[in-house]
Every structure is written in structure tokens, then in C-alpha cells.
C-alpha positions as a printed NumPy array, in Angstrom:
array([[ -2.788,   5.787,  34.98 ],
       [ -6.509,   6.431,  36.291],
       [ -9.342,   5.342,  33.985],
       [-10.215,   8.972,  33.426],
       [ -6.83 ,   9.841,  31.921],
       [ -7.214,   7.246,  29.555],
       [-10.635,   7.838,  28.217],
       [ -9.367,  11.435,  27.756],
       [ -6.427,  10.176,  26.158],
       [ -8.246,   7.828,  23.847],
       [-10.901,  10.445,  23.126],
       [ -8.725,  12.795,  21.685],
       [ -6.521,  10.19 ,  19.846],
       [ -9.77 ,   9.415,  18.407],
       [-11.382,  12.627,  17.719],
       [ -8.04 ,  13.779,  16.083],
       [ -8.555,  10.465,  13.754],
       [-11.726,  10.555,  12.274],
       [-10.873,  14.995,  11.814],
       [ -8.618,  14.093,   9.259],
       [ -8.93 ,  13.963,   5.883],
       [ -9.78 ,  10.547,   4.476],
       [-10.3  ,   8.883,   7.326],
       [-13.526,   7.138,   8.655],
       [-16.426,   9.487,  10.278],
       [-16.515,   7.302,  13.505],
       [-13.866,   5.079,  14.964],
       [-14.301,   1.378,  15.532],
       [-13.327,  -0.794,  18.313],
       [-10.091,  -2.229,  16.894],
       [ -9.296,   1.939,  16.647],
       [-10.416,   2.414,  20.439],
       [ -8.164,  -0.409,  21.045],
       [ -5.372,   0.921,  19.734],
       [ -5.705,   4.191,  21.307],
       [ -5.709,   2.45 ,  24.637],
       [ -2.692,   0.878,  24.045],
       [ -1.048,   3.662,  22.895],
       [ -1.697,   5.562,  25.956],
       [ -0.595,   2.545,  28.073],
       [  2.849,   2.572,  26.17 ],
       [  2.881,   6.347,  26.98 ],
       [  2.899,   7.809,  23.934],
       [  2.606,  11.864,  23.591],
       [ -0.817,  12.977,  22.387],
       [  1.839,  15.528,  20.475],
       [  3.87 ,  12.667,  18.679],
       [  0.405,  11.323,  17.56 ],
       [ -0.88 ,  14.023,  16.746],
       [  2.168,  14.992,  14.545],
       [  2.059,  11.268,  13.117],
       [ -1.687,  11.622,  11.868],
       [ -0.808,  14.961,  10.635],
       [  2.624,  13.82 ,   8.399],
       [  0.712,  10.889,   7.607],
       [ -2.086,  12.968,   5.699],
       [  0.527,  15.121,   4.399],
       [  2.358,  12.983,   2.679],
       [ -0.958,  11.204,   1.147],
       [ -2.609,  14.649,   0.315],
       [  1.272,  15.898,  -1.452],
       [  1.656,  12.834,  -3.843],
       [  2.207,  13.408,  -7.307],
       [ -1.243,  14.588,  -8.948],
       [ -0.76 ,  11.697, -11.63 ],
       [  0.174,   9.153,  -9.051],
       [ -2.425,   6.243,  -8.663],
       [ -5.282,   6.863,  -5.824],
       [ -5.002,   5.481,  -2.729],
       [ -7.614,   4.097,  -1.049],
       [ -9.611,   5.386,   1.768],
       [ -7.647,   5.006,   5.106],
       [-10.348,   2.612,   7.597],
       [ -8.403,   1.904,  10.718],
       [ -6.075,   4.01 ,  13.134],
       [ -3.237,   1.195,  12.705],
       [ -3.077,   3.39 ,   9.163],
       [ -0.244,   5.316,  11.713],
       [  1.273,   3.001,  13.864],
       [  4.534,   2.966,  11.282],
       [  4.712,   7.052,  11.142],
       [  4.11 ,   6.932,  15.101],
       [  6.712,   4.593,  15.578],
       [  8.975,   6.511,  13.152],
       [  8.275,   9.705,  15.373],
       [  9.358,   7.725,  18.789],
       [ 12.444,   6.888,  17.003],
       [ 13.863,   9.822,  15.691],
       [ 11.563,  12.701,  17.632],
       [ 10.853,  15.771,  15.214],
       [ 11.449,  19.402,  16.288],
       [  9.812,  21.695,  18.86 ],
       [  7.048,  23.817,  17.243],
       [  6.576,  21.021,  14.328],
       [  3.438,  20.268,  14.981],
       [  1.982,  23.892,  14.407],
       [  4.144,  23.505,  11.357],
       [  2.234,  19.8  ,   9.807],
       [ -1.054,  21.565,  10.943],
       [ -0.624,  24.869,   9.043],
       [  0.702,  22.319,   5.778],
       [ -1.898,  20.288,   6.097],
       [ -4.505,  22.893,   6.145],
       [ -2.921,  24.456,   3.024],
       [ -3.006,  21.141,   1.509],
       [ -6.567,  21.001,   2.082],
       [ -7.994,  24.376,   1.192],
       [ -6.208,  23.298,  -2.131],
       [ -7.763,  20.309,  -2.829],
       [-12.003,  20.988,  -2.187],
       [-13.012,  17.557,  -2.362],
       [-11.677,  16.019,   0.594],
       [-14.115,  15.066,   3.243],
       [-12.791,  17.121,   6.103],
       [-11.183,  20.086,   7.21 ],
       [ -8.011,  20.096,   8.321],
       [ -9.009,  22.882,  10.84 ],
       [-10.418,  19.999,  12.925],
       [ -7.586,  18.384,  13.708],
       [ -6.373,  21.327,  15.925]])
């Protein structure tokens, strides 16, 4: 692992963060942190990227009457869904799958912050 790889690596972990919906414009330290040690425990940009997006899914598809949840502020928001993905890997082609959902999700519900379009 060169230094270059991992900014690139912790770039896009964190430009694929703070794209989603309800998460924090800019990332923080502690999130830049934990993008670095993701990419030292070599974890596929895909099987983050498919955590942040089944994360948000599941948030955004809650039960309408269901209490709000509260803004999600750091990147360790994932660590559980990412470490749910290393365990039991999800199909080929399922992250074009989360990102289509998730941008249906969104174009239904106006008042998020963000597009889901940026996550792609």
C-alpha cells in the first residue's frame, strides 16, 4: 500500500459519505481515520459502498409513523453494516441494485438533504 492508494481510497470512502442522505456535508478527522483504517484492513470500496448504501436504505424505508432518527454525524454510523457485509458478502450486481433503491427512496421523499445520484 503506497500513500497515493490510500488517499484515493479514503477520498472516495469519504466523498461517498457525506453524498448520502443524512449524513454530514464534510467529514471530520475521526471519519478520515476510519477510512484509513478501513483501507489498511483491505476492505472493498464495493462492500463500503454497498454498506453506506443498505445503511440509508433501511433508515430512509422505516415505517412513516416510526419515531425520527437522528442525523447520522460520524462514518463509524457503518462500521456494523460493513462488518455485516465482510461476513456474509451480498450478490454480484447488488450494488447497482441498493443504488437504484436508494435513489427511488429519495426522489420519494423531497426533503432529504442529498441526492442519492451522488453516491454513484
Amino acid at each position: 500500500m503506497n500513500d497515493s492508494d490510500t488517499h484515493s481510497y479514503v477520498t472516495t470512502v469519504l466523498t461517498l459519505y457525506v453524498g448520502l442522505p443524512e449524513t454530514p456535508l464534510r467529514a471530520t478527522s475521526q471519519d478520515r481515520r476510519l477510512a484509513s483504517q478501513l483501507h489498511e484492513h483491505r476492505v472493498a470500496l464495493s462492500v463500503v459502498e454497498s454498506a453506506f448504501l443498505l445503511a440509508s436504505i433501511r433508515r430512509l424505508a422505516r415505517h412513516p409513523d416510526a419515531p425520527a432518527l437522528s442525523p447520522i454525524r460520524s462514518l463509524a454510523y457503518f462500521q456494523p453494516v460493513i462488518d455485516e457485509l465482510l461476513s456474509s458478502p451480498a450478490p454480484a450486481n447488488y450494488t447497482e441494485y441498493l443504488r437504484l433503491k436508494l435513489h427511488q427512496l429519495t426522489k420519494r421523499n423531497p426533503d432529504l438533504k442529498k441526492e442519492a445520484a451522488s453516491c454513484s
